[in-house]
PLY file of the C-alpha trace (Angstrom):
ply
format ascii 1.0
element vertex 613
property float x
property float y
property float z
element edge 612
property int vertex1
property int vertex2
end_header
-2.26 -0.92 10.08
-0.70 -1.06 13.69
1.06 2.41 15.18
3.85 2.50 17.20
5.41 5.39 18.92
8.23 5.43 21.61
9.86 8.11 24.04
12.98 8.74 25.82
13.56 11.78 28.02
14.28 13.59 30.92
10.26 13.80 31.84
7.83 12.01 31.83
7.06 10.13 28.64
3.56 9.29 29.05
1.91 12.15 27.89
3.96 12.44 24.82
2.83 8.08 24.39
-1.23 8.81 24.57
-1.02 12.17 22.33
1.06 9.87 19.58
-1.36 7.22 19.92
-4.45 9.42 19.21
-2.21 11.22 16.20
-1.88 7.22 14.92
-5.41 5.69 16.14
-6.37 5.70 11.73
-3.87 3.14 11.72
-5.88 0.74 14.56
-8.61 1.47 17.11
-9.30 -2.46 18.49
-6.71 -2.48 21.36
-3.99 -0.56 22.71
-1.29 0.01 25.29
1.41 1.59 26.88
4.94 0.36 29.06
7.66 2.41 30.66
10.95 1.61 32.15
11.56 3.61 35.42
13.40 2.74 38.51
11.24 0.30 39.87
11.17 -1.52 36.93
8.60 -1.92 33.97
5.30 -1.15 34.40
2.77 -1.61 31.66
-1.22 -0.94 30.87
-3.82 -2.33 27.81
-6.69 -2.12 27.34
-9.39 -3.18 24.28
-11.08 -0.60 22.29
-9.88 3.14 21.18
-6.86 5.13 22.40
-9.35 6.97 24.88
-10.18 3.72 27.14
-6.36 3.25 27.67
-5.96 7.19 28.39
-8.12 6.99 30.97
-7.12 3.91 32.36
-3.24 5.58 32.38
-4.69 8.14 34.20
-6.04 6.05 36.76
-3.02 4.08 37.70
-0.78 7.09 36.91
1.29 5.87 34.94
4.14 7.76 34.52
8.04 7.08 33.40
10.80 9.14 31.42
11.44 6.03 28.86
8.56 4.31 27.22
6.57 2.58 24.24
2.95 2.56 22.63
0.98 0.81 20.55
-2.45 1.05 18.84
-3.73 -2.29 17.16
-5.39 -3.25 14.02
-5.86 -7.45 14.63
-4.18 -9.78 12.31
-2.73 -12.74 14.67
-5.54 -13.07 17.24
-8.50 -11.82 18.51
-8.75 -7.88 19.84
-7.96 -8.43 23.25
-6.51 -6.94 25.86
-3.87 -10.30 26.42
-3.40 -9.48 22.42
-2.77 -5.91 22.89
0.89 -4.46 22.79
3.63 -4.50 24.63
4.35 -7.80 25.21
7.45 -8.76 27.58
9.35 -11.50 28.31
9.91 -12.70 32.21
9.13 -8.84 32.88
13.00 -8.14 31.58
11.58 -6.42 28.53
8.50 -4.69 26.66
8.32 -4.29 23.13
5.61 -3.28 20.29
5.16 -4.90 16.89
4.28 -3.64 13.29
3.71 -6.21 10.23
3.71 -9.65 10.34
6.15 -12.33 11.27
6.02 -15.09 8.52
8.23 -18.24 10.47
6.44 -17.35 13.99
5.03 -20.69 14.05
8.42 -22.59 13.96
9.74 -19.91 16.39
7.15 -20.33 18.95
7.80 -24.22 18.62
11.95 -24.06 19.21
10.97 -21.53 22.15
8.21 -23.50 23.71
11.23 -26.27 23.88
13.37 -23.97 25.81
10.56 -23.41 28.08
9.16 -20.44 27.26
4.98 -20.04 27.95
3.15 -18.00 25.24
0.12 -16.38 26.60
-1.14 -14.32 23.84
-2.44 -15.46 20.22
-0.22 -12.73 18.47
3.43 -13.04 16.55
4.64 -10.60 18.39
5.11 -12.24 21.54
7.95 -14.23 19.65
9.93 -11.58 19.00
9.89 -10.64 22.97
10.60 -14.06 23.87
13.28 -14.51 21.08
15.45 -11.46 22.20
15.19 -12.59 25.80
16.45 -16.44 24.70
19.50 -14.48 22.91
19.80 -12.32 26.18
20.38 -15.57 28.36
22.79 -16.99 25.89
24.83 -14.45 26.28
27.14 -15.30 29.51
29.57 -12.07 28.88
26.17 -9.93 29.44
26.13 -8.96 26.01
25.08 -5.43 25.08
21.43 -5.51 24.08
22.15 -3.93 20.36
24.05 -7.02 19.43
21.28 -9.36 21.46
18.34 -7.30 19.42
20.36 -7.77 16.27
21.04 -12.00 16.56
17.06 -12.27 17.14
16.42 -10.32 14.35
18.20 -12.28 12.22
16.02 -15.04 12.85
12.59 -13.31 11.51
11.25 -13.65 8.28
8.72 -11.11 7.09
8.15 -7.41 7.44
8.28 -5.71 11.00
8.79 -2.52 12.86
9.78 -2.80 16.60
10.36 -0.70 19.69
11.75 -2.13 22.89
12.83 -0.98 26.07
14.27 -3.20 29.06
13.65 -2.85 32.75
17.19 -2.83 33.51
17.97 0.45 30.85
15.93 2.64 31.72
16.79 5.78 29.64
17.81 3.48 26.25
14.87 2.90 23.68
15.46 0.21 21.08
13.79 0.09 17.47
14.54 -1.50 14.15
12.59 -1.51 10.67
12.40 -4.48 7.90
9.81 -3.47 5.62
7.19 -1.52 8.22
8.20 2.03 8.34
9.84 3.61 11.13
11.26 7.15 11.54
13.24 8.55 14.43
12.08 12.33 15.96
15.17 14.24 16.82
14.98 16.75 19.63
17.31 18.52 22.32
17.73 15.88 25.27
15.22 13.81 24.00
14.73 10.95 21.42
11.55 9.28 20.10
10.18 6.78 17.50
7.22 5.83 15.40
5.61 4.53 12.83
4.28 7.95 11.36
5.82 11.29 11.74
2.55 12.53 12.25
2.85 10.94 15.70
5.94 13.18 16.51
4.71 16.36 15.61
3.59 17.31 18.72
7.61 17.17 19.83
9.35 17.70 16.84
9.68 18.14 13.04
13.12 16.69 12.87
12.94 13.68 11.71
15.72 10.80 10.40
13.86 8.03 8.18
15.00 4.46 8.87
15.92 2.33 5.78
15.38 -1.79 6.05
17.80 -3.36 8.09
18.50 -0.37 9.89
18.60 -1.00 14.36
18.45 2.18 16.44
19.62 2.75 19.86
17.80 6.18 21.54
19.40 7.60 24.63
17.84 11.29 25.91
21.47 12.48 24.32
22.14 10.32 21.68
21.16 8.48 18.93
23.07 5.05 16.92
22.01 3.43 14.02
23.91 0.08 13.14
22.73 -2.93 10.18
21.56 -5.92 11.46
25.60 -6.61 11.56
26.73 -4.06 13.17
27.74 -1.73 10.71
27.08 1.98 11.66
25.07 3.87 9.68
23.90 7.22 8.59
20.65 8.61 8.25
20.57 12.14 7.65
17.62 14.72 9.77
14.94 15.99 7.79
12.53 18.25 8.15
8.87 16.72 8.05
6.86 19.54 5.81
3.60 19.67 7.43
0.21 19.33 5.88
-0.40 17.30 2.45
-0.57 20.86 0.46
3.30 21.55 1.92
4.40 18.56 -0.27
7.20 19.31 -2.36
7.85 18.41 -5.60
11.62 18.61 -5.45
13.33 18.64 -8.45
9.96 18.11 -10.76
8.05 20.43 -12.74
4.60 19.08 -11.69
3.69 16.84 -9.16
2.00 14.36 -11.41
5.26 13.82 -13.32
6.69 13.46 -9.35
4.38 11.28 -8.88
4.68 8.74 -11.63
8.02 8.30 -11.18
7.64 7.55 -7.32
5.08 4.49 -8.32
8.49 2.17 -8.21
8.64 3.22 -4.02
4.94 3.46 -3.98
4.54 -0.32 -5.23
6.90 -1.29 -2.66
6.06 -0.23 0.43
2.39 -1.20 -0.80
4.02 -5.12 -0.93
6.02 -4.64 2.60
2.80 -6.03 4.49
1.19 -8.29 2.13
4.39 -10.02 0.41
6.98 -12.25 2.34
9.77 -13.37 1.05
8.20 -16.68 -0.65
4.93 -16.67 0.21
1.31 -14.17 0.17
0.70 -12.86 3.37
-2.85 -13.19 3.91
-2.57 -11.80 7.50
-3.06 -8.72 6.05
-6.80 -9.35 5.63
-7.08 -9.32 9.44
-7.99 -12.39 12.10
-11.35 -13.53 10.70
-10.82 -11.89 6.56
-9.56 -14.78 5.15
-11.88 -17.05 6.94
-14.73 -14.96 5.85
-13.74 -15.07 1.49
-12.49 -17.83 1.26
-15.96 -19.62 0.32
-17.38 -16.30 -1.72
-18.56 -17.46 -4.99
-19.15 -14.35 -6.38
-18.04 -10.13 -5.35
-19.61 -7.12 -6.14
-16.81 -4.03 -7.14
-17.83 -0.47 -6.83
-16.17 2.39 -7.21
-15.79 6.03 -9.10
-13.41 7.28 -11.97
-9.59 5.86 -11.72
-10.98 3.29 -8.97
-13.65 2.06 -10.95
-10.82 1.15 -14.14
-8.82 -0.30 -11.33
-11.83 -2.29 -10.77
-12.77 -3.71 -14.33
-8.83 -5.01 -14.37
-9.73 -6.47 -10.93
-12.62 -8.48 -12.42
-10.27 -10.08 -14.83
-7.89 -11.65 -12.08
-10.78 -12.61 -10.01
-12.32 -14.66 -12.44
-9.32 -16.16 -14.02
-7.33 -16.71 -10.79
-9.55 -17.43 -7.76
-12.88 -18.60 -10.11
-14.93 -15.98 -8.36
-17.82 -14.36 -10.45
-17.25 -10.47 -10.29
-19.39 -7.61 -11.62
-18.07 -3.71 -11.28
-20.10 -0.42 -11.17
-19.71 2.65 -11.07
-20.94 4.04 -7.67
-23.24 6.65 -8.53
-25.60 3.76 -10.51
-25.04 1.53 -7.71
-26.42 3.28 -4.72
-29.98 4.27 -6.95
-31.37 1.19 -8.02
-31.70 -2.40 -6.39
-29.15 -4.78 -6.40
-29.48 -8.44 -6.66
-27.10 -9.78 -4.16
-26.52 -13.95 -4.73
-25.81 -16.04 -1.81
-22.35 -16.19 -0.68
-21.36 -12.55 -2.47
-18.95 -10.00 -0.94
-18.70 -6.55 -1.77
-15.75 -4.51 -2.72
-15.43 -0.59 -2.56
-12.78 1.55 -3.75
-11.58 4.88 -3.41
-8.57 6.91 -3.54
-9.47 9.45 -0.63
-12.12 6.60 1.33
-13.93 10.19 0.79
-15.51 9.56 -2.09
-19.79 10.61 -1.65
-20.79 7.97 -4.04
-18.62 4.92 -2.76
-19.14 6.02 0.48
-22.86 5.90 0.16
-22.50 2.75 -1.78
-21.06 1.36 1.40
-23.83 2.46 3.74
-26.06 0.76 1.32
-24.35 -2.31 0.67
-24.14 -2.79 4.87
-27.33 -3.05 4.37
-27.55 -6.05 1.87
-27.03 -9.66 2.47
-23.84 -9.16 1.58
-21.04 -12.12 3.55
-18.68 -9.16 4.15
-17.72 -5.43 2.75
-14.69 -4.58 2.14
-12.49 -1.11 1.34
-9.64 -0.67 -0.40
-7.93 3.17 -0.01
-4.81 5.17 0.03
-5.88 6.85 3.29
-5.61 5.66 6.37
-7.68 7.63 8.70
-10.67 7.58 6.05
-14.06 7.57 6.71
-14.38 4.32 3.98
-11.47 2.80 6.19
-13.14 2.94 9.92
-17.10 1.57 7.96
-15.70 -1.48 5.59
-15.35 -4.91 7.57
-11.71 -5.87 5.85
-9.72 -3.05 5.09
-6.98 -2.78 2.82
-4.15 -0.09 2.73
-2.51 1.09 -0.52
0.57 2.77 1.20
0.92 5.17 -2.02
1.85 7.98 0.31
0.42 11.87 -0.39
-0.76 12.19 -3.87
-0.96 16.06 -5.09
-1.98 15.73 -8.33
-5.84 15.49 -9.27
-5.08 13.16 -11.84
-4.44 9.72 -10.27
-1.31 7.95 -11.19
0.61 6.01 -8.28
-2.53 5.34 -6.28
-4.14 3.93 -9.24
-1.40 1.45 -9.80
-1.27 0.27 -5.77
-4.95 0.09 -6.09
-4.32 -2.69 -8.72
-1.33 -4.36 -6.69
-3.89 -4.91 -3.86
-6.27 -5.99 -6.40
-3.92 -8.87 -7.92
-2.51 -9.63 -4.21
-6.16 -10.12 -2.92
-7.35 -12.25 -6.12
-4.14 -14.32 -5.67
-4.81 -14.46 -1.86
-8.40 -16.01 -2.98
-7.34 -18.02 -5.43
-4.83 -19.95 -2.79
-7.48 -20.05 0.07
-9.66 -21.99 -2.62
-6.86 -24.27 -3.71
-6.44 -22.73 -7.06
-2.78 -21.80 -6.34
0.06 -24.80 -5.33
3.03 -24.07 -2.95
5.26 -23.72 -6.39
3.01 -21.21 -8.66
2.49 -18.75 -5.02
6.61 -18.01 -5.40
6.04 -17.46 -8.90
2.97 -14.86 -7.68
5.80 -13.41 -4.86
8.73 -13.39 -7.08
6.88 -11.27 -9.81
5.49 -9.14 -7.37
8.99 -8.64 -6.09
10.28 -7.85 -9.41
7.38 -5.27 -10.43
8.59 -2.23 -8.56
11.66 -2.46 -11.18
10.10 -3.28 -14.14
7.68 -0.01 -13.52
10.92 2.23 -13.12
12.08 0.39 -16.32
8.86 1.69 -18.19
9.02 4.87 -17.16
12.94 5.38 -18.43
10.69 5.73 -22.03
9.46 9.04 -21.26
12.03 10.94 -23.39
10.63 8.82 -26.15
7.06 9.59 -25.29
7.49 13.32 -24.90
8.37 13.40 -28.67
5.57 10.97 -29.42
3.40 13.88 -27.27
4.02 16.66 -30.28
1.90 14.76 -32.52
-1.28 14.79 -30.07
-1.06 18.85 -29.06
-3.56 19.68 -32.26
-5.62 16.86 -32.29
-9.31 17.43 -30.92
-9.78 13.67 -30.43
-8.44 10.40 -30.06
-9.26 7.02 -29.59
-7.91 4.06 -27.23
-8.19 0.49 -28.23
-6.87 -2.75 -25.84
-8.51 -6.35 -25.23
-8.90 -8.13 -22.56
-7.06 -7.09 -19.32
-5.74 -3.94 -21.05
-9.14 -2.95 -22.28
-9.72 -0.98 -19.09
-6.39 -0.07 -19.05
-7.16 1.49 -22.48
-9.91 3.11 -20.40
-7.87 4.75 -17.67
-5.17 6.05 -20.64
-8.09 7.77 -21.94
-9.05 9.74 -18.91
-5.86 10.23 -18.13
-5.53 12.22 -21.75
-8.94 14.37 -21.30
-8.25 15.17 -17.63
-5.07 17.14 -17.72
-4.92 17.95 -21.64
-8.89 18.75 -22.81
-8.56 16.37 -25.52
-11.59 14.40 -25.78
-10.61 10.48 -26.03
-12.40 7.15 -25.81
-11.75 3.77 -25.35
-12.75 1.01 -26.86
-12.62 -2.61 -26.70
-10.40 -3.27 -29.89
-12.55 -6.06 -31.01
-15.58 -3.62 -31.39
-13.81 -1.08 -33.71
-15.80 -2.21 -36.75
-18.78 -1.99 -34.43
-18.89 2.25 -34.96
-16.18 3.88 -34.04
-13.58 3.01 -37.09
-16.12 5.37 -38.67
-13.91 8.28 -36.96
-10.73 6.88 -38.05
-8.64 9.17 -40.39
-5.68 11.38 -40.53
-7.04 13.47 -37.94
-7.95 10.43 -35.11
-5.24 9.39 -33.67
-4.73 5.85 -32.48
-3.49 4.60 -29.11
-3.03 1.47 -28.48
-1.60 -0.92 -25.75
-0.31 -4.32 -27.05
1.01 -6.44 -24.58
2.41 -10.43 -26.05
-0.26 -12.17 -24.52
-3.10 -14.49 -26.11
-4.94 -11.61 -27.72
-2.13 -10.19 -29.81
-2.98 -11.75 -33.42
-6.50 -10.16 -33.19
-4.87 -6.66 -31.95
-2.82 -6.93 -35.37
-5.56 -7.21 -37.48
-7.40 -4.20 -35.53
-3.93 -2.35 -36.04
-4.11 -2.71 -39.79
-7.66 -1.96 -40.22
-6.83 1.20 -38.62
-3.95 1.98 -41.10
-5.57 1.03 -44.12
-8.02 4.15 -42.79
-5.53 6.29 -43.15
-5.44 6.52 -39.12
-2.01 7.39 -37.50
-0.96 4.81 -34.70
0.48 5.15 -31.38
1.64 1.79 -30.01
2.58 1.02 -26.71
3.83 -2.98 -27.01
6.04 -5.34 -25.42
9.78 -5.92 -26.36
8.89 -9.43 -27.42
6.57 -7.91 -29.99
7.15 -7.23 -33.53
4.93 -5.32 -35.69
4.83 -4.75 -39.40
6.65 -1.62 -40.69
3.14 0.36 -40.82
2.02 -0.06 -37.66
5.41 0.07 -36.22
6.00 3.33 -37.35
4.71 4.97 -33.80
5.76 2.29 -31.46
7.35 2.33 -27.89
8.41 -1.23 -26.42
8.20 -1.33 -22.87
9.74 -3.86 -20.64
7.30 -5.93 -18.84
4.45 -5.68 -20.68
3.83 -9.87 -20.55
2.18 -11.48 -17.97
-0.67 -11.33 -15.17
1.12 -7.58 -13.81
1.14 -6.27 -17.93
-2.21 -3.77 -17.38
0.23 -2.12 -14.44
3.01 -1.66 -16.20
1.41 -0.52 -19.07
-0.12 1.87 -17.34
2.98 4.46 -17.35
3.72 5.23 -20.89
-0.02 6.05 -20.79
0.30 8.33 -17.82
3.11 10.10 -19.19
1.43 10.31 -22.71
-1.04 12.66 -21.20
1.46 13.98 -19.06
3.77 15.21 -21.80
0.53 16.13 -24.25
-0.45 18.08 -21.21
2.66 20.23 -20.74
2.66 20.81 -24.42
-0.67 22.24 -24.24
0.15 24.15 -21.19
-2.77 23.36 -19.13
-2.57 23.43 -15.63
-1.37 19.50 -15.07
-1.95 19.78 -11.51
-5.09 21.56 -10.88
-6.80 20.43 -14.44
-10.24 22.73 -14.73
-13.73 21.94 -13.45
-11.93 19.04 -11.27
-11.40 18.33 -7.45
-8.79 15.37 -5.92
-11.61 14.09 -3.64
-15.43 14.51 -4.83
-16.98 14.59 -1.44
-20.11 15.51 -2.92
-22.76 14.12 -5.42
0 1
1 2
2 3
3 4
4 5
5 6
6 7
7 8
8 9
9 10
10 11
11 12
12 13
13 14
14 15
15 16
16 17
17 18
18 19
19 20
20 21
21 22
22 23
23 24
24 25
25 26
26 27
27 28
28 29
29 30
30 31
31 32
32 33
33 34
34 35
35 36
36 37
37 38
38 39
39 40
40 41
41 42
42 43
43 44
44 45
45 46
46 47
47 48
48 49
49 50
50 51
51 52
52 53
53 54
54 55
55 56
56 57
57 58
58 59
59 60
60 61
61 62
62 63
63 64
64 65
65 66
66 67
67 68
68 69
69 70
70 71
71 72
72 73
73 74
74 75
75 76
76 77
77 78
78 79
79 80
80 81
81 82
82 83
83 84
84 85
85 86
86 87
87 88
88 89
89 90
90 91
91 92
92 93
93 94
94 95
95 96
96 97
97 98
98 99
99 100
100 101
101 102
102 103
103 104
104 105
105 106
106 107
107 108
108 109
109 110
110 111
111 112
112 113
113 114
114 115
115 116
116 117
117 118
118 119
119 120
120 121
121 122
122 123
123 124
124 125
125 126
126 127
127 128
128 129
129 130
130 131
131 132
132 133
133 134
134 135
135 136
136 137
137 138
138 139
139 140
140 141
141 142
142 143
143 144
144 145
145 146
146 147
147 148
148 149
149 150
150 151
151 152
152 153
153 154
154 155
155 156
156 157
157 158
158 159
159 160
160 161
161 162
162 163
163 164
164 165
165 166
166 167
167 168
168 169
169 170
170 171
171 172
172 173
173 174
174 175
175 176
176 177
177 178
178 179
179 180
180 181
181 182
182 183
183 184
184 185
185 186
186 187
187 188
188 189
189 190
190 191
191 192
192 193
193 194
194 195
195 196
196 197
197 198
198 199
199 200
200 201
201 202
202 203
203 204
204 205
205 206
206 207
207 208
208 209
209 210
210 211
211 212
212 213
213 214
214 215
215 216
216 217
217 218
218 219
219 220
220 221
221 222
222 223
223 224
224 225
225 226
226 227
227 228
228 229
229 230
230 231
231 232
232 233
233 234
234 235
235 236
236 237
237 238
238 239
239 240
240 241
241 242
242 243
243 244
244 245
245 246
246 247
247 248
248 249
249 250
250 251
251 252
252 253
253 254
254 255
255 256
256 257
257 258
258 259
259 260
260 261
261 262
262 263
263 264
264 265
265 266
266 267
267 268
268 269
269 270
270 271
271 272
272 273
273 274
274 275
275 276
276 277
277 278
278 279
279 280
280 281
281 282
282 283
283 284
284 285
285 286
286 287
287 288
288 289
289 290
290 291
291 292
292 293
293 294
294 295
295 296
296 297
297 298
298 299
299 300
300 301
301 302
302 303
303 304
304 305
305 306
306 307
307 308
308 309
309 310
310 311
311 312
312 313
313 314
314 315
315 316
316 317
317 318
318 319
319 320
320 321
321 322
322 323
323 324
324 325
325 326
326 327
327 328
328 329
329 330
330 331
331 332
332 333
333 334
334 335
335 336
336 337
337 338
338 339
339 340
340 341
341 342
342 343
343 344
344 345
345 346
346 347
347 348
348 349
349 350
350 351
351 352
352 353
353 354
354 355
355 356
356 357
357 358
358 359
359 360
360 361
361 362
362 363
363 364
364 365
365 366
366 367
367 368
368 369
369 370
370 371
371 372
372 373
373 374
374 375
375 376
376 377
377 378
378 379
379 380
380 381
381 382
382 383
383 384
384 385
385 386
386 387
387 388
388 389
389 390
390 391
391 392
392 393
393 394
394 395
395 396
396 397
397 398
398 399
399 400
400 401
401 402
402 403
403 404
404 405
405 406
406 407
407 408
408 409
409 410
410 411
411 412
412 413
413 414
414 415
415 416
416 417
417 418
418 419
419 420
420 421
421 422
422 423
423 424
424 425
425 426
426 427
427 428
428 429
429 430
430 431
431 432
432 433
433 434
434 435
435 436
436 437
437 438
438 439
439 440
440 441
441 442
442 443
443 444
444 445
445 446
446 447
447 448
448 449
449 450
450 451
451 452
452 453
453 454
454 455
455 456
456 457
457 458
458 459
459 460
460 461
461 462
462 463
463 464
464 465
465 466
466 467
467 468
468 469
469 470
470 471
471 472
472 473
473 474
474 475
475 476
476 477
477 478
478 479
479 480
480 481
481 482
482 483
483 484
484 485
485 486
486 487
487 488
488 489
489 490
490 491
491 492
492 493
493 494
494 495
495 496
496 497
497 498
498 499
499 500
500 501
501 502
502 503
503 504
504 505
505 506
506 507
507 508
508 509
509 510
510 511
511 512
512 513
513 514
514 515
515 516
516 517
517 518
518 519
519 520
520 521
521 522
522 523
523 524
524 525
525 526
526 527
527 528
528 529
529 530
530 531
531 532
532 533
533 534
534 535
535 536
536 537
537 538
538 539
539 540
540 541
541 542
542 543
543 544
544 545
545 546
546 547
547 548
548 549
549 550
550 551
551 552
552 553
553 554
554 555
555 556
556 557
557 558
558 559
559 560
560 561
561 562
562 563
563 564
564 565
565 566
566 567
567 568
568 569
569 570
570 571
571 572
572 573
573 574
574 575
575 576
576 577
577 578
578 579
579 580
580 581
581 582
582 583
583 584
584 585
585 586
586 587
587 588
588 589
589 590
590 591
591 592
592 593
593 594
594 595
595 596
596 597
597 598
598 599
599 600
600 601
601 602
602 603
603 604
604 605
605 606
606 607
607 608
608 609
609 610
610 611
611 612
């Protein structure tokens, strides 16, 4: 949740470096800092607190160069500081800023300490400064800093996003991206980077978007991008479409449909900061997060709509995984009534826009509790739930048009499984070997999701059968029950069909009562413990004369009845099943939806962000 933005012109830079790092404070407001290169060398001011402090303080020593680097700081190695802040240098030779989080900085700092280097700050960061400076003296030929920048980075394991500048080039700006984003601004005579194109907008709307692996070399005329071996590459300029409503939905009929098939990306870059290569990255809580959950015994989940299904799945993997006692509600019964909060209880609060009235005011109210820590879990940055929550964790689904959630419903339950996980590890639930099982499946999710959604010429023609039905039910057990849940108002949102969902066990319980020709069936049968008792619901259901729609695993087989309406998905085994599962249902109602022709989009009676009661 760090920002980085960078400059390189024939004017001064630092006014273009403040105005980025107020567009990017909703990324971090506990520190922040500037450096530039100029003739006399580099010169370099931090300062704790918001983007304002610093500006002044710039002001002050005027500050002023035509190549520079910012940074704005969200703590996860050390304490918000002004030694923690960004830059950080290296025998005043170099500055450079830091996004994400370096996972072998511990064995780095000890093979540098050797070669005498002194670390002064608490942060990973500073290894990545000192490392490129070690390559920098082993290089007797004076080795071009591209190929120095590109041996240290070879060393780092994890996700990061760097700018650097030296004091010796002082028109050349250096950046590189492995997981954290980073996009170069493109401009006459000039060349900048950040973290956010939002940052760049005041310059520029011209924008090239880095890929991983990808090292960048930024003169005020020109502009290289290599691999970490050398290999040039070749990002094409784009043009940034302002504001969230100029989103485009390309080659799509309707953004929702857009935006199901982006979950594979939006899954991704949702991992880059919380997923190394072999191991959880519970940085991503923040300095003290992981200190302060680890001993929880029990965590209260609140939230509205999509975010409160996200939540019941949630509940599942908290008490399974980490042995953590979890009850969800909805927001809007939350905030009017008095809570019992047990010793040792967190509380959880989710929303899509960190907007939401009700979760908001849940929030407000829960500060007020006995509660060990609050924490909020949102897809936008700069929200209001964001800057009031303790620990705050970032989705990194990207601009979502569509009213009717789909890709930041699906981060929201990455997060959820990555923080359970997380838990479960901290409370010595989860060995060295079963945490690379945890990383490797989370690795292999953002595939298996595009795999589910290949179905969806299958599902449209599964879609004709719902366009004249005025109801339908939703069964699933366990974990999938509130995925059943979510299907359901998926379906009623966008298409004006009423559906429910139901527990499967509890079909005899009332509702098989509706069951006929006319009541369709959907159902979500992953191979999992439960399975046996989903048959039998499945034929009770036939023997009603109901028509089934089943949404199973490959590894499933069902008899010839209830197999007659069936879609096997890839994937649909496992802790991650209720995500992947969750796409055939989103398309269902997309598809049912289009038939109809309702307005997919903008369904009726329904806003993205319910800012008010």
């Amino acid at each position: 949740m760090c920002g980085i933005i960078g400059a390189t012109a024939n004017r001064d830079v630092v006014p273009i470096l403040i105005e980025g790092l107020h567009r990017l404070e909703y990324r971090g407001y506990d520190s922040a800092g500037v450096a530039v290169a100029s003739e006399s060398g580099l010169n370099h001011k931090k300062t704790v607190g918001q983007v304002s402090v610093l500006e002044h303080a710039v002001t002050e020593a005027k500050l002023s160069g035509h190549c520079g680097i910012g940074h704005t700081r969200w703590a996860t190695h050390g304490k918000p500081t002004e030694i923690n802040a960004h830059p950080h240098g290296s025998s005043e030779s170099l500055a450079l800023v830091h996004n994400g989080i370096i996972e072998n900085h511990s064995v780095l700092r000890e093979k540098l300490m050797t070669h005498g280097y002194v670390f002064v700050s608490e942060t990973d960061t500073e290894v990545i400064a000192h490392l490129i400076h070690f390559h920098l003296t082993q290089s007797p030929s004076a080795e071009d800093r591209l190929t120095v920048i590109q041996k240290a980075l070879g060393e780092l394991e994890g996700a990061y996003a760097i700018a650097v500048i030296f004091a010796d080039m002082a028109d050349h700006l250096f950046g590189a991206r492995m997981g954290s984003p980073l996009v170069v601004g493109v401009s006459s005579g000039e060349g900048y980077l950040a973290s956010d194109p939002l940052a760049l907008l005041q310059v520029t709307d011209q924008m090239r978007y880095l890929e991983n692996g990808d090292v960048v070399v930024l003169t005020p005329d020109e502009c290289t991008i290599t691999d970490l071996k050398g290999k040039q590459q070749v990002r094409e300029v784009e043009r940034f479409q302002h504001g969230d409503q100029a989103a485009d939905k390309g080659s799509y009929r309707h953004f929702m449909l857009k935006e199901i098939f982006e979950q594979p990306r939006a899954i991704k870059d949702t991992l880059s900061d919380k997923v190394g290569q072999s191991r959880l990255l519970d940085e991503a809580l923040g300095v003290d997060g992981l200190s302060m959950l680890k001993d929880i015994e029990q965590l209260h989940i609140v939230a509205c709509g999509t975010s409160f299904h996200a939540g019941l799945v949630a509940k599942y993997w908290f008490e399974s995984k980490a042995n953590i006692a979890v009850s969800v509600e909805v927001a809007s019964e939350y905030r009017y009534r008095d809570p019992c909060v047990p010793e040792n209880c967190a509380f959880l609060c989710i929303s899509q826009s960190g907007e939401t009235a009700d979760t908001l005011a849940a929030l407000r109210y829960a500060k007020e509790k006995e509660y060990v820590t609050t924490i909020g879990l949102c897809n936008m940055p700069g929200a209001t739930l964001v800057r009031e929550a303790d620990i705050r964790l970032l989705t990194h689904a990207g601009i979502e048009v569509g009213v009717a959630s789909t890709k930041a419903f699906t981060t929201q339950l990455v997060v959820l499984f990555w923080l359970a996980q997380v838990m479960s590890k901290a409370r010595g639930h989860l060995n060295k070997a079963q945490e690379l099982n945890v990383v490797q499946g989370l690795h292999a999710l953002p595939d298996q999701v595009a795999l589910a959604g290949e179905q969806s010429s299958m599902i449209e023609k599964l879609a004709f059968d719902l366009v004249d039905k005025p109801h339908c039910l939703f069964l699933g057990r366990g974990l999938h029950y509130p995925v059943a849940m979510e299907g359901a108002l998926k379906l009623k949102e966008i298409s004006y069909i009423h559906a429910e969902a139901y527990p499967a066990g509890e079909l005899k319980h009332g509702p098989l009562a509706l069951v006929d020709e006319q009541m369709p069936v959907i159902t979500v049968a992953p191979d999992d413990h439960l399975l046996e008792k989903l048959k039998s619901n499945l034929q009770e259901v036939s023997a009603r004369g109901g028509e089934l729609i089943n949404f199973v695993s490959k590894s499933v087989s069902l008899d010839e009845t209830d197999a007659k309406h069936s879609i096997q998905v890839e994937g649909m085994e496992g802790d991650l099943s209720p995500i992947v599962a969750s796409i055939p249902l989103q398309l269902l109602a997309y598809y049912v939806a289009l038939h109809k022709g309702t307005d997919i989009d903008r369904p009726r009676n329904l806003a993205k962000s319910v800012t008010v009661e």
